[in-house]
Residue frames as qw, qx, qy, qz and C-alpha x, y, z in Angstrom:
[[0.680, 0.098, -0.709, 0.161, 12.92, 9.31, -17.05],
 [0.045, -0.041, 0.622, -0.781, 13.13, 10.87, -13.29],
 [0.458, -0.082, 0.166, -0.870, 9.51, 11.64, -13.54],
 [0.767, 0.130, -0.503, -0.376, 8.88, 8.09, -14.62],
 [0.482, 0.283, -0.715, 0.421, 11.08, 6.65, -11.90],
 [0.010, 0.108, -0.459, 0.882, 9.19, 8.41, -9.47],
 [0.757, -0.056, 0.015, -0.650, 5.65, 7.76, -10.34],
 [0.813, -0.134, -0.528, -0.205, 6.48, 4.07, -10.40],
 [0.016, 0.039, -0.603, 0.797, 8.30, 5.10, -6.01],
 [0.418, -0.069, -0.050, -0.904, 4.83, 6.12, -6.05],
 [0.762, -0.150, -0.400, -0.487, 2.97, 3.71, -7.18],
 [0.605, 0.092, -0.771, 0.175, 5.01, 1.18, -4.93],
 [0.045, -0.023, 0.584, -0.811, 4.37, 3.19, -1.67],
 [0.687, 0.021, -0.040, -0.725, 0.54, 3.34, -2.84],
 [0.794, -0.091, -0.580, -0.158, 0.58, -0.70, -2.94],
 [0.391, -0.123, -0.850, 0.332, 2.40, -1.55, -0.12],
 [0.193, -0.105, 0.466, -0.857, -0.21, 0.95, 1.96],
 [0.777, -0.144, -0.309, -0.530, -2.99, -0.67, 0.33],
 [0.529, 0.188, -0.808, 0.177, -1.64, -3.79, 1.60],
 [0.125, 0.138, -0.657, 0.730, -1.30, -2.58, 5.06],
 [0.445, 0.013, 0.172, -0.879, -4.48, -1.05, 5.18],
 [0.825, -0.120, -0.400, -0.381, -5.95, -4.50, 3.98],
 [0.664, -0.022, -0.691, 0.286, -3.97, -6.62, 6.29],
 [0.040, -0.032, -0.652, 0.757, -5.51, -4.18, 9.27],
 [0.828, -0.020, -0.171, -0.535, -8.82, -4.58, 8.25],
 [0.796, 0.094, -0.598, 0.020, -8.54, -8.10, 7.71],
 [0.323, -0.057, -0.738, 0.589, -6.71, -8.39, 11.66],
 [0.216, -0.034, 0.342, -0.914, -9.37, -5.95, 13.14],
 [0.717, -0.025, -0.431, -0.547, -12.07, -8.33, 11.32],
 [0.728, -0.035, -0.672, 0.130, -10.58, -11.16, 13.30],
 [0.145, 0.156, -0.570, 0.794, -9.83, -9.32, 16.57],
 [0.359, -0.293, 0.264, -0.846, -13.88, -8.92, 16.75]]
């Protein structure tokens, strides 16, 4: 159950970075 608890921490930190990492692309697209 911990280890389960933790891979879905995981997974949530892995989305919101995707996110991030698309929403600076996506500004750095617009910035040129």
């Amino acid at each position: 159950m911990f280890l389960r608890c933790e891979q879905l921490q995981a997974q949530m930190v892995y989305g919101a970075f995707k996110d991030l990492a698309n929403k600076s692309a996506r500004d750095i697209q617009e910035d040129i």
